[in-house]
C-alpha positions in Angstrom: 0.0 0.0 0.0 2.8 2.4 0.8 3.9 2.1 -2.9 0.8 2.8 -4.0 -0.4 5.7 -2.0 1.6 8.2 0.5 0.7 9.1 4.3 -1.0 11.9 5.4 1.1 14.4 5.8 3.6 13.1 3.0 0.9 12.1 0.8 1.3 15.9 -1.0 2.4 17.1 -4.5 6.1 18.5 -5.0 6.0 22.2 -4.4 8.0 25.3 -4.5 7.9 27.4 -1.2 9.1 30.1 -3.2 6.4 30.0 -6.1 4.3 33.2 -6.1 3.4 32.3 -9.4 -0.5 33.7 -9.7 -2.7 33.1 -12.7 -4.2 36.4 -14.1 -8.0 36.7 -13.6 -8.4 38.5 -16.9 -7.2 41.0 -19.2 -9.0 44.2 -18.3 -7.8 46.4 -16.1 -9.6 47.7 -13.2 -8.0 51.2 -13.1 -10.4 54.1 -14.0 -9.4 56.3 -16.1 -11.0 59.3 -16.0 -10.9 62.6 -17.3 -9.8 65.4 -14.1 -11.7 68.2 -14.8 -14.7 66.2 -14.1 -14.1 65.5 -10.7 -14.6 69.1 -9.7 -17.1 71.4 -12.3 -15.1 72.3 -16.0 -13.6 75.5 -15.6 -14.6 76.2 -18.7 -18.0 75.0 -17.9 -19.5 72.9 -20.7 -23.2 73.7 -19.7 -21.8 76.7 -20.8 -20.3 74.9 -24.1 -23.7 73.6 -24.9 -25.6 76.7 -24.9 -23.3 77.6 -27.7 -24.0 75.1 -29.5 -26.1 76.8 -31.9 -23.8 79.8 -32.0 -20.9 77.9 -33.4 -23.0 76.3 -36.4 -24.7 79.6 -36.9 -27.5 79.2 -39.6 -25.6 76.1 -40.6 -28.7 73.8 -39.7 -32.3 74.4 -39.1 -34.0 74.4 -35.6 -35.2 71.1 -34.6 -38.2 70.3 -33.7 -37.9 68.5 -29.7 -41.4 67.6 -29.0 -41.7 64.2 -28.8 -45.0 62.1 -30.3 -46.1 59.1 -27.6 -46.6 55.8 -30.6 -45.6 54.2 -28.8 -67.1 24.4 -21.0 -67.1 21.0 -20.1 -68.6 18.8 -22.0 -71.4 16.1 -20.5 -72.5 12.6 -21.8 -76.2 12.0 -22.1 -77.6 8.4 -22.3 -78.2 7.0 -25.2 -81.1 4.4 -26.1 -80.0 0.8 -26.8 -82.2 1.1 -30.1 -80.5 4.1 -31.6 -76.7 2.6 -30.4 -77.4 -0.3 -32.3 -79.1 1.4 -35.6 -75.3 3.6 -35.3 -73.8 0.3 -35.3 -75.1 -0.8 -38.3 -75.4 2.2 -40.1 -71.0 2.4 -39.4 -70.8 -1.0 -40.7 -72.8 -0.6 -44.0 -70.4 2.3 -44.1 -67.3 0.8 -43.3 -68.4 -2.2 -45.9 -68.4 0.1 -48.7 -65.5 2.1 -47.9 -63.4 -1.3 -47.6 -64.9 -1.8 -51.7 -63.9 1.0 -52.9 -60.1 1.2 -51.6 -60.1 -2.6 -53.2 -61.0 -1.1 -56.5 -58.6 1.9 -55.9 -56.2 -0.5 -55.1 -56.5 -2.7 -58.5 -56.9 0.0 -60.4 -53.2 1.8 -58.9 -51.6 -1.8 -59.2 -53.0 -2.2 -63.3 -51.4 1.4 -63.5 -48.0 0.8 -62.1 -48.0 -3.2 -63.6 -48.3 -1.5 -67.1 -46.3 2.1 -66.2 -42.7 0.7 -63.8 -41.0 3.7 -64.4 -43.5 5.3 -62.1 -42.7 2.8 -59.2 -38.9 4.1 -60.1 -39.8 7.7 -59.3 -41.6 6.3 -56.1 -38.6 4.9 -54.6 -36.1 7.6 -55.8 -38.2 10.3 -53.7 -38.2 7.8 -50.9 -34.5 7.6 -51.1 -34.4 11.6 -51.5 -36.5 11.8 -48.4 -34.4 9.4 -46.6 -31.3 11.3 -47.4 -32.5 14.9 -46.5 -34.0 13.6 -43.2 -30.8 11.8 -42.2 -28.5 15.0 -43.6 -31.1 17.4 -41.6 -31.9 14.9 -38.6 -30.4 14.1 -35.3 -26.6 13.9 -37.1 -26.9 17.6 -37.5 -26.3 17.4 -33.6 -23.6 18.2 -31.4 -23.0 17.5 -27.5 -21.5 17.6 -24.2 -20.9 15.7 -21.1 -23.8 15.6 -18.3 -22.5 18.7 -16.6 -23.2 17.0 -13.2 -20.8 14.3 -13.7 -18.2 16.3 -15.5 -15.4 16.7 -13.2 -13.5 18.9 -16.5 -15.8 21.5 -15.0 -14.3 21.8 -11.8 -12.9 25.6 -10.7 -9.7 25.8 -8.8 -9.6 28.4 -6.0 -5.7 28.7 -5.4 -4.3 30.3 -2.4 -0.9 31.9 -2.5 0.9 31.0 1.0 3.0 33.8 1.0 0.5 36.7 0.2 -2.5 35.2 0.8 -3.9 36.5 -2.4 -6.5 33.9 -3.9 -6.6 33.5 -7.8 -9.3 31.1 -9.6 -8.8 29.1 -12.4 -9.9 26.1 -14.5 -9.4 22.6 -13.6 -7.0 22.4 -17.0 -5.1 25.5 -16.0 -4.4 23.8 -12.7 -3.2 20.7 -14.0 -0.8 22.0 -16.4 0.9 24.4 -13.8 1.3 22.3 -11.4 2.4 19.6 -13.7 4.7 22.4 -15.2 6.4 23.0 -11.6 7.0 19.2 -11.3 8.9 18.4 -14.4 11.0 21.7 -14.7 14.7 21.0 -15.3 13.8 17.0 -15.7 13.6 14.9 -19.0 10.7 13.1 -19.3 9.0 11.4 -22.5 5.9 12.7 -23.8 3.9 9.6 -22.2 5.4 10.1 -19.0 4.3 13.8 -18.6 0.9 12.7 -19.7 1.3 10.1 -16.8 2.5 12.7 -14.4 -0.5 15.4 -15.6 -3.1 12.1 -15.2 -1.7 11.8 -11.4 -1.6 15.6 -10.9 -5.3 15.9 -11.8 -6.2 12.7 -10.1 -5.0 14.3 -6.5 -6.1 17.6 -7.1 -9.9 16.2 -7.2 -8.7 14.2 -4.5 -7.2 16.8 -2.0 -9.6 19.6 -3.3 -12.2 17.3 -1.8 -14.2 17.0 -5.4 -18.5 16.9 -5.6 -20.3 16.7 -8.3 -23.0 19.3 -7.2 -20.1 21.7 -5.9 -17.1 21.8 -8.3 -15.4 24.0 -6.5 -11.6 22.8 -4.9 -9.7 25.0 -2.4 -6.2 24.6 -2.2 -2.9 26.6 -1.9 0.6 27.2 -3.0 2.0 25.7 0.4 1.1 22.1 -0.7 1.0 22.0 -4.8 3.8 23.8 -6.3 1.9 25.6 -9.4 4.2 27.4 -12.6 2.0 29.0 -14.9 2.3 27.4 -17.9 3.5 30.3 -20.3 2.5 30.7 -24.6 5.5 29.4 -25.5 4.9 26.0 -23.8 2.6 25.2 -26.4 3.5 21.2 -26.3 1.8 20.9 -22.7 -1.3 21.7 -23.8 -1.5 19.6 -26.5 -0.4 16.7 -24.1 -3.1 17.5 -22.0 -6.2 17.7 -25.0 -5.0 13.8 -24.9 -5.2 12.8 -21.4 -7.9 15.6 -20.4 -10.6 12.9 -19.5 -8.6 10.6 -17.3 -7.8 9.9 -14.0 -5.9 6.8 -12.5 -8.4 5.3 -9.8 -9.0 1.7 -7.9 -10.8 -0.1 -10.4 -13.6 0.2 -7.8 -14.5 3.5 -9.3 -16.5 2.0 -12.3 -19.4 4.4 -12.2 -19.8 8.4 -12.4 -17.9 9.8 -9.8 -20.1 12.1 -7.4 -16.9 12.8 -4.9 -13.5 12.1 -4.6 -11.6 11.9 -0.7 -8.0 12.4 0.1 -7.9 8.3 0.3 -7.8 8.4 -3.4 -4.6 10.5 -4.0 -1.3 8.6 -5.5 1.9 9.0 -3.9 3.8 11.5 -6.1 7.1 12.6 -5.0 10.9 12.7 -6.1 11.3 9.3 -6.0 8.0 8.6 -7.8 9.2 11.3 -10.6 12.8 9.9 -10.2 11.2 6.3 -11.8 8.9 7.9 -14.5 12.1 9.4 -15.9 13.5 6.2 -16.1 10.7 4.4 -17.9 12.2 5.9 -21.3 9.7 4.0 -24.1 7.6 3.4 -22.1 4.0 3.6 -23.1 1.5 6.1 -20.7 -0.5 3.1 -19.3 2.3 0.7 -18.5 4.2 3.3 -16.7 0.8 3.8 -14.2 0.9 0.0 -13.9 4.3 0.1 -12.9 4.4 2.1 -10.2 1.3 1.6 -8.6 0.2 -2.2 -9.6 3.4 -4.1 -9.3 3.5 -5.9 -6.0 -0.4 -4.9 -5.7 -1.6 -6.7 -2.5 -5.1 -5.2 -4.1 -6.8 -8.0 -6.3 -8.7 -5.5 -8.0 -5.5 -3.1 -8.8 -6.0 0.4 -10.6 -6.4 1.5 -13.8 -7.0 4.4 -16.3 -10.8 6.0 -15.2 -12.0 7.3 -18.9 -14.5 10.0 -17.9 -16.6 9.1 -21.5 -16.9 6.0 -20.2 -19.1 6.7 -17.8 -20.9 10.6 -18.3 -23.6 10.7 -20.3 -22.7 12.7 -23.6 -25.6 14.8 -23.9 -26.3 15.9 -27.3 -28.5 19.3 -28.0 -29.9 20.2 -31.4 -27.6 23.0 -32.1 -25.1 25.8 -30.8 -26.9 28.4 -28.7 -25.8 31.7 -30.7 -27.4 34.3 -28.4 -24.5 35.7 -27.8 -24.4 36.8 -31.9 -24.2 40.7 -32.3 -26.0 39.6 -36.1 -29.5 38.4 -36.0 -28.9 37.1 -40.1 -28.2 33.3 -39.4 -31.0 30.9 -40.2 -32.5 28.9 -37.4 -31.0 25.3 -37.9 -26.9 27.3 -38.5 -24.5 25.7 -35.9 -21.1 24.3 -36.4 -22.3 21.0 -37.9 -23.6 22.5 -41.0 -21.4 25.6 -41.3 -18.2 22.8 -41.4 -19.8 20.4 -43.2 -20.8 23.3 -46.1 -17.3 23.9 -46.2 -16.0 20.9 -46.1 -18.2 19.3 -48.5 -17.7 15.5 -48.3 -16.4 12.4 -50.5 -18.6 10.0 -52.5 -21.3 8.0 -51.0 -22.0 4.6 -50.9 -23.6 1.7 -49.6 -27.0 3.1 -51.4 -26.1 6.8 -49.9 -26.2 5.3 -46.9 -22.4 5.8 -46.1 -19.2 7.8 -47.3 -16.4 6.0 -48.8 -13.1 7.0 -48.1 -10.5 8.7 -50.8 -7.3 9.9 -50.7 -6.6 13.3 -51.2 -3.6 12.9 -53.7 -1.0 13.9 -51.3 -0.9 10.3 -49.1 -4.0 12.0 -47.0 -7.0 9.5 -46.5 -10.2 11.2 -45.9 -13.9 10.2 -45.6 -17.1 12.0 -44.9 -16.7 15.6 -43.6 -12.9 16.1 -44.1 -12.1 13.0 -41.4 -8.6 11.7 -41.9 -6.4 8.6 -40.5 -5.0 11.6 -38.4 -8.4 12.1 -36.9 -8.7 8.3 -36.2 -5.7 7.7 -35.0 -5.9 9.7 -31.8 -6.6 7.9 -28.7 -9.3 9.8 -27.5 -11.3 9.3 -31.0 -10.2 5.5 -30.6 -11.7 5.4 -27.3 -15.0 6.8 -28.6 -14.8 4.9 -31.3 -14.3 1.1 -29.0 -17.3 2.4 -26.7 -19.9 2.6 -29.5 -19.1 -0.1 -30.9 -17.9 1.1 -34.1 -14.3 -0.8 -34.4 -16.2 -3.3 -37.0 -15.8 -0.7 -39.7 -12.0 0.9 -38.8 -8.3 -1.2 -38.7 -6.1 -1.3 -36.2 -2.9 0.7 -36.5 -0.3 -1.6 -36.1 3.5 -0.8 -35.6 6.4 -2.2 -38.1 6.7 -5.2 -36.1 3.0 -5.9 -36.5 1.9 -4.9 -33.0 -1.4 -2.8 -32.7 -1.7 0.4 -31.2 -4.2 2.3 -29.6 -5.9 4.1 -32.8 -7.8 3.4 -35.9 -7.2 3.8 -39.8 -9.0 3.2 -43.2 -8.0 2.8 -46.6 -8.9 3.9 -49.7 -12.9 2.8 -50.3 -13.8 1.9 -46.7 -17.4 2.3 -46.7 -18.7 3.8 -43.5 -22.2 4.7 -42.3 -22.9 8.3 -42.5 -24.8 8.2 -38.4 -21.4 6.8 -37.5 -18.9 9.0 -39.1 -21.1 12.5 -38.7 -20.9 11.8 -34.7 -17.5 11.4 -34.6 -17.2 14.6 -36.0 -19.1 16.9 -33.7 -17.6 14.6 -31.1 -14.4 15.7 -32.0 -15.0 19.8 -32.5 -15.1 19.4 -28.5 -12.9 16.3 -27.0 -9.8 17.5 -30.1 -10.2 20.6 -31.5 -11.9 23.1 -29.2 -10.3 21.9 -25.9 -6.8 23.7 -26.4 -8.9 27.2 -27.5 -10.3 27.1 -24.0 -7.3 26.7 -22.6 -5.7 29.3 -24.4 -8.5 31.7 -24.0 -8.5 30.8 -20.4 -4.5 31.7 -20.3 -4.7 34.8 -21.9 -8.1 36.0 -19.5 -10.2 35.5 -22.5 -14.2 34.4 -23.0 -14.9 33.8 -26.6 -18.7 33.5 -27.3 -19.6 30.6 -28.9 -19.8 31.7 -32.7 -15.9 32.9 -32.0 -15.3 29.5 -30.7 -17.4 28.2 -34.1 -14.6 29.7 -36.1 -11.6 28.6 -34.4 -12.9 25.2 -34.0 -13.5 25.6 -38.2 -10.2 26.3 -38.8 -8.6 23.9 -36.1 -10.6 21.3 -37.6 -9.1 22.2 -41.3 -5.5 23.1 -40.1 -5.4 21.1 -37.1 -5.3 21.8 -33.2 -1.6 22.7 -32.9 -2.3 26.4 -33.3 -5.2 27.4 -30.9 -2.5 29.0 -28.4 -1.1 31.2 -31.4 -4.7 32.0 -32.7 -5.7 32.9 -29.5 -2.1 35.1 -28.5 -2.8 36.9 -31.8 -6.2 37.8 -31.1 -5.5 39.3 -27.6 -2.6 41.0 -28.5 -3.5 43.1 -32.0 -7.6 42.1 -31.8 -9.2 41.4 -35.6 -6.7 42.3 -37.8 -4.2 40.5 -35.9 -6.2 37.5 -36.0 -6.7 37.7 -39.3 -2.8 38.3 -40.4 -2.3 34.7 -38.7 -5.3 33.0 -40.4 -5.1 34.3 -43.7 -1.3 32.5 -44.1 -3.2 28.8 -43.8 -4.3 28.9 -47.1 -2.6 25.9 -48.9 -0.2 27.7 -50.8 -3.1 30.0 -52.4 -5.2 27.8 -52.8 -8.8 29.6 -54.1 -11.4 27.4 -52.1 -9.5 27.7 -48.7 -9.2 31.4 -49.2 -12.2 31.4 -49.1 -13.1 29.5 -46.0 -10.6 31.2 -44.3 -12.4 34.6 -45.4 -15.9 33.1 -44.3 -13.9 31.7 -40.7 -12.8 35.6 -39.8 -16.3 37.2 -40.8 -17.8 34.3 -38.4 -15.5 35.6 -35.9 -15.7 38.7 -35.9 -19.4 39.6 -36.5 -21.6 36.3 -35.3 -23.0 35.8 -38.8 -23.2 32.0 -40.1 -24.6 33.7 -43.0 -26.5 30.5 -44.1 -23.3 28.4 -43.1 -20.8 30.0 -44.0 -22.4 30.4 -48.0 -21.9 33.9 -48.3 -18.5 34.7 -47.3 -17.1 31.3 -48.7 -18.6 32.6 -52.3 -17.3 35.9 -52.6 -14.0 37.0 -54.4 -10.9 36.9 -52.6 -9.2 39.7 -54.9 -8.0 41.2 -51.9 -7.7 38.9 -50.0 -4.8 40.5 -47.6 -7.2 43.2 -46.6 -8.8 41.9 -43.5 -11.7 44.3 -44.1 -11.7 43.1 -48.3 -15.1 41.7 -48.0 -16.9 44.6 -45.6 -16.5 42.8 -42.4 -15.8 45.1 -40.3 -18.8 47.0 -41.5 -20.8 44.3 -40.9 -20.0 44.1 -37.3 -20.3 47.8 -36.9 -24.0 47.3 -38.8 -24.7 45.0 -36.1 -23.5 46.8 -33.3 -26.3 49.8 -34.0 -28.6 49.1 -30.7 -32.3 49.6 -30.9 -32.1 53.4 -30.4 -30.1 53.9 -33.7 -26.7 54.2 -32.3 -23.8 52.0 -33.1 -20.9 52.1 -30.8 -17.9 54.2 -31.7 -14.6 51.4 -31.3 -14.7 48.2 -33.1 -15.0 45.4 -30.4 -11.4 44.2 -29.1 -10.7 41.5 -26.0 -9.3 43.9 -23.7 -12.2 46.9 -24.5 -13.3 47.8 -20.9 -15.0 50.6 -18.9 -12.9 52.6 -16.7 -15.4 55.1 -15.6 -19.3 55.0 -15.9 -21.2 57.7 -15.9 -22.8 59.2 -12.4 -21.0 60.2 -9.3 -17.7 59.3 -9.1 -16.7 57.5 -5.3 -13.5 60.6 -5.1 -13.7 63.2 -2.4 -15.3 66.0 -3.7 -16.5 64.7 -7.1 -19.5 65.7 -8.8 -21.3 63.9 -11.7 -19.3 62.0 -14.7 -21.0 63.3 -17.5 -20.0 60.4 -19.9 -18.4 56.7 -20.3 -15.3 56.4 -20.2 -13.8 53.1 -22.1 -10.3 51.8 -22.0 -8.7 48.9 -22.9 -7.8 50.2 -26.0 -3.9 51.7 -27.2 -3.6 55.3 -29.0 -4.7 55.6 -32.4 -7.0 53.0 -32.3 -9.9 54.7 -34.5 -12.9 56.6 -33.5 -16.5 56.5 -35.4 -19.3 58.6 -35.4 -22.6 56.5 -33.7 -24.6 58.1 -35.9 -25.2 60.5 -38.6 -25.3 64.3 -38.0 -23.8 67.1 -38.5 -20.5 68.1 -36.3 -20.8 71.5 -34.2 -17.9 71.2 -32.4 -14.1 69.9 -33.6 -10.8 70.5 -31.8 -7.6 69.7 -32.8 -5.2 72.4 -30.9 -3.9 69.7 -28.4 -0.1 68.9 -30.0 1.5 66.7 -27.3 -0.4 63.1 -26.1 -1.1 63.6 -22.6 -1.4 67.7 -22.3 -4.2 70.1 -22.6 -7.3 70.7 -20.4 -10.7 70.1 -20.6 -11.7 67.2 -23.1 -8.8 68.0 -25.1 -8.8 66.9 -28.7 -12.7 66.2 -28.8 -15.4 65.9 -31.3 -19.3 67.0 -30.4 -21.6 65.8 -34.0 -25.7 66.7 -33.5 -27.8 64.0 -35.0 -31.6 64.5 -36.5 -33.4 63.6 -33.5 -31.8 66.5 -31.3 -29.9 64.2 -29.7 -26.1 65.0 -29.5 -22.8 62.6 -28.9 -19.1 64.1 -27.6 -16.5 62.6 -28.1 -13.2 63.4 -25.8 -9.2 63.3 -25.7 -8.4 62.3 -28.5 -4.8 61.8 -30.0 -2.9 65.1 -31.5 -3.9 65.7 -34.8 -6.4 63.1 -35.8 -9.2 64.8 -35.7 -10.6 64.6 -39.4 -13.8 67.0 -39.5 -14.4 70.2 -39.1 -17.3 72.1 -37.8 -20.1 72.3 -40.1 -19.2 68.7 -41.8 -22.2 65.8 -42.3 -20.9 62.8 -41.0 -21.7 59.6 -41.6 -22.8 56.7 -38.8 -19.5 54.4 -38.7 -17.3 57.5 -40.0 -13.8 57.8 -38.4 -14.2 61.0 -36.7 -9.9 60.8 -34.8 -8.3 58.1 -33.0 -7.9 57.5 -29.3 -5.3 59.1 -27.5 -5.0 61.1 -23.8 -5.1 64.9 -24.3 -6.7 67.3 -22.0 -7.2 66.4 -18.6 -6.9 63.1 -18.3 -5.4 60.2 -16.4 -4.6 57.8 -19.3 -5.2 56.6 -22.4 -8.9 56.5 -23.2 -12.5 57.4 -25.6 -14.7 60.0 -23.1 -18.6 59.1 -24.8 -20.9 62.3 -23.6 -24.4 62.0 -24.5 -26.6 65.1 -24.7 -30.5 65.1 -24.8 -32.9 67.2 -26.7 -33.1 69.2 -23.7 -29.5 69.8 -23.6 -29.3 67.9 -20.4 -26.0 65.1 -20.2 -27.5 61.8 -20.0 -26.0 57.8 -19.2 -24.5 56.8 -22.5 -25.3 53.5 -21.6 -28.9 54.4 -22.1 -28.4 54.9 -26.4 -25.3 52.5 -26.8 -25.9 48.6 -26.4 -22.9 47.4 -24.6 -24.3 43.6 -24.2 -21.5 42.5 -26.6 -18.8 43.4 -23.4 -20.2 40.4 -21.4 -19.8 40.0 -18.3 -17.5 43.1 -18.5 -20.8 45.6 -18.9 -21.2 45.1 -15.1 -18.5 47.9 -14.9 -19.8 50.4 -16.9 -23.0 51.1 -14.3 -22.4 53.0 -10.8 
């Protein structure tokens, strides 16, 4: 037993006392920035600035009109007399005599008709087989799934104390895992299956010592027992290790049910000498090297062994993504991943009377079959465990090594026949279990939450590239925003090739603005002329066409991950403040452009501010009144990019300057004033929809 598992107090992972490693709890800042002269009254008063308002456009647009118009029985049952129920009776069967007549005549007069016309009994069964087809493309294979939640134990939320400031960070189970597991093999030379061995152990304890529940998922620990290194971008190979292992845990083979809680008994002894043996074990495979150290010399009949969390969690399946979260209401109803991959994958040659797909090769040595599956696909161990527990091995072969020996994955050749059911579920299983678990670990690393029609993209492309580059996707996205993104994406284009130009194109505008536009027809069918231009095909526009809320206004910054409020409107908590008469949003560097969030005409433009970071007042600031009364200011922007003058009609979506810090302000920022038809300052928050920031709008409300 002592082999197996540790005492109490020793029975702890290798740490660092030293570590003060924490894991970032996002990328958005919590400092306000704020413009000054706001905390006291404007000097130069602009109560005073508005009343001039018509003064400084004078006769340069008519008087608006600022009124207002307001559109704005039960049923009973009554005996009946034996006479007249069996008169019915008889009357029904005459009836039912004659009907039974004249479907025989019918009947003989169809079968003559068909006897002398076959072709028509041809047509029959070809729109049988049509119908059969559409309902199995348009059926339950169009869906996609997830594991019960309440026996998913991938869900679990780490709440990590740091001994020696007892600050408290939270992260995801997977973060956990892989920094601890970081810690542990740092300045060490271990094989690739014996850091998956060592992550499988790592996770297994932390459930154990974190005192796991199903209907809690929450696990409490700290830096003074589980050494934890933050796994940084460049470590890119540990999280593809763990996307293989992600599901397991090493457990008495007792545990051969869902798992509702985990105790402290179940932890493995992991310590120097249990890390000095894995390195040893050089070729040897992940599940020998378990058996090894904790089933030789087993007084336990029963043993341990690999715990496969599919094995036992219900995969739930749901008819399609939930796309709420879209900023475009254009998608059809039945859009989701499924059908925007499988329209731009298209899919090989059917067979077994359309019943199945039948593999090809791609003329470069690649197998595919179905939806753009490959040998590469199959031969993964977590597709090969899926795979073994349907029951699906019948139509795959065994990779075998040069020596004939079988591994743990599956292949086809060249006109395997598969059902359609078998391969299409295989597919959505793996856009989660292979291709979308290292985005949410990236994203999670970097502070990130993608909504789901950003993770639709990615999982697109890692589905057509492959999964090795969800950390770079990610890193390029939170550190230069779309066009970033799209200078990574647009270089997987197989050597220029026309038809993955154009997926790529139709991946970004996915990405960016929410749109499935009919799975991804739209997008995927345009010209790719310019096809360097992240903006080539207008969609940028389109996103800032859906970000117009209901009251006409679209918001003035394109959408970028670290976008933030720094200072809502209302009364600032600063000794002797008075109100904030706008929104203040940060997040963003200098320069980044400015747009008008609506059209009007601008009556007020400065541009005197030469130095980033002087000036009083609003600084470098645009002020534009719209038709309905209403006006928007605009503040601090950078020196000399304001580019309109009074008097100018503008444009909703215009670029009006660029972000920058002039006048009194504490950093770099976009000030958003909002002025009634009354002339009264009013919460921006009340014209602009901010529901794209998330959970991040919270901050831009007193």
């Amino acid at each position: 037993m002592d082999k197996r598992r540790s005492d109490d107090n020793k029975n702890k992972l290798l740490y660092d006392p030293n570590q003060r490693e924490q894991r970032r709890l996002g990328a958005f800042s919590n400092v306000e920035n704020f413009d000054e002269d706001e905390v006291q009254e404007d000097e130069n008063g602009l109560d005073e600035e508005n009343n001039e308002v018509e003064n400084d456009i004078n006769n340069q647009i008519p008087e608006e009109d600022n009124e207002q118009k307001n559109v704005k029985q039960g049923n009973g049952n009554f005996p009946i007399k034996q006479v007249a129920k069996n008169k019915a009776k008889q009357v029904a069967s005459a009836a039912g005599a004659k009907a039974k007549a004249a479907a025989a005549k019918v009947g003989a007069k169809i079968a003559t008709f068909i006897a002398t016309n076959p072709w028509v009994l041809l047509i029959i069964l070809g729109v049988i087989v049509l119908l059969i087809l559409i309902l199995s493309l348009t059926g339950d294979d169009d869906e996609y799934g997830h594991f019960d939640e309440l026996c998913d134990y991938n869900l679990a939320v780490v709440n990590l104390t740091d001994c020696n400031t007892n600050d408290t960070s939270t992260m995801d189970l997977g973060d956990y895992v892989l920094g601890v597991t970081n810690a542990l093999i740092k300045n060490r030379d271990f094989s690739d299956d014996a850091i998956e061995a060592i992550m499988i152990l790592v996770k297994t304890n932390t459930l154990a010592y974190g005192g796991y529940n199903s209907t809690n998922k929450t696990l409490n620990l700290d830096t003074c027992t589980f050494g934890f290194e933050k796994v940084v971008d460049k470590q890119s190979k540990l999280i593809s290790l763990y996307g293989k292992i992600n599901n397991y845990l090493y457990l008495a083979s007792a545990y051969a049910d869902v798992i509702t809680y985990l105790e402290t008994s179940s932890a493995l002894k992991l310590d120097d000498d249990t890390l000095d043996q894995i390195e040893q074990m050089e070729g040897v495979t992940l599940s020998n090297i378990l058996d090894n150290l904790y089933n030789s010399n087993n007084p336990d009949a029963d043993g341990y062994q690999l715990y496969n969390l599919a094995s036992f969690c219900k995969y739930v399946v749901d008819k399609k993504f939930n796309q709420s979260s879209s900023l475009c209401d254009t998608s059809t109803d039945e859009a989701n991943l499924f059908t925007y991959v499988s329209t731009l994958e298209g899919h090989t040659s059917y067979c077994d009377n359309n019943n199945g797909f039948v593999g090809a090769d791609y003329g470069d040595g690649t197998i595919s079959i179905g939806r753009g599956l490959t040998n590469h696909l199959f031969g993964m161990k977590v597709i090969a465990d899926y795979i073994d527990e349907n029951q699906w091995n019948k139509y795959f072969e065994k990779i075998k090594s040069d020596d004939g020996k079988e591994k743990d994955g599956y292949r086809i050749e060249v006109g395997t026949c598969i059902p359609i059911d078998v391969l299409d579920k295989i597919m959505v299983y793996s856009f989660e279990e292979v291709f979308a678990k290292p985005l949410d670990v990236a994203a999670a690393s970097h502070g990130i939450s993608l909504t789901q029609f950003q993770r639709d993209a990615l999982i697109s492309f890692n589905y057509n590239i492959g999964a090795g580059h969800s950390e770079a996707l990610i890193d390029a996205f939170a550190n230069d925003g779309y066009e970033g993104l799209w200078n990574f994406m647009k270089n997987y284009n197989d050597s220029g090739n026309e038809s993955i130009k154009k997926r790529r194109k139709a991946e970004f505008a996915l990405f960016v603005t929410g749109d499935y536009t009919d799975e991804g027809k739209f997008y995927s069918g345009r010209s790719t002329n310019d096809y360097d231009n992240y903006d080539s095909e207008g969609v940028m526009a389109k996103l800032f066409e859906c970000n117009i809320s209901t009251s006409g206004f679209a918001f003035p910054l394109e959408v970028v991950p670290n976008l933030v409020c720094t200072s809502p409107f209302g009364l600032r908590d600063l000794e002797g403040s008075t109100n904030h008469r706008g929104l203040d949003m940060g997040g963003v560097p200098n320069g980044t452009p400015i747009y008008a969030g609506k059209s009007g005409v601008v009556v007020k433009a400065s541009n005197d501010v030469k130095v980033n970071g002087t000036g009083t007042g609003c600084g470098n600031m645009v002020r534009i009144k719209h038709d309905d009364g209403y006006q928007t200011e605009y503040c601090h922007m950078y020196p000399n990019t304001v580019c309109v003058s009074i008097g100018d009609q503008v444009s909703q979506g215009q670029k009006i300057g660029e972000v920058g810090n002039t006048g009194r302000s504490t950093g770099t920022h976009l000030h958003i004033g909002v002025i009634d038809t009354s002339g009264n300052y009013i919460d921006p928050t009340t014209v602009f929809d901010l529901s794209f920031l998330g959970s991040r709008e919270s901050g831009c409300h007193r």
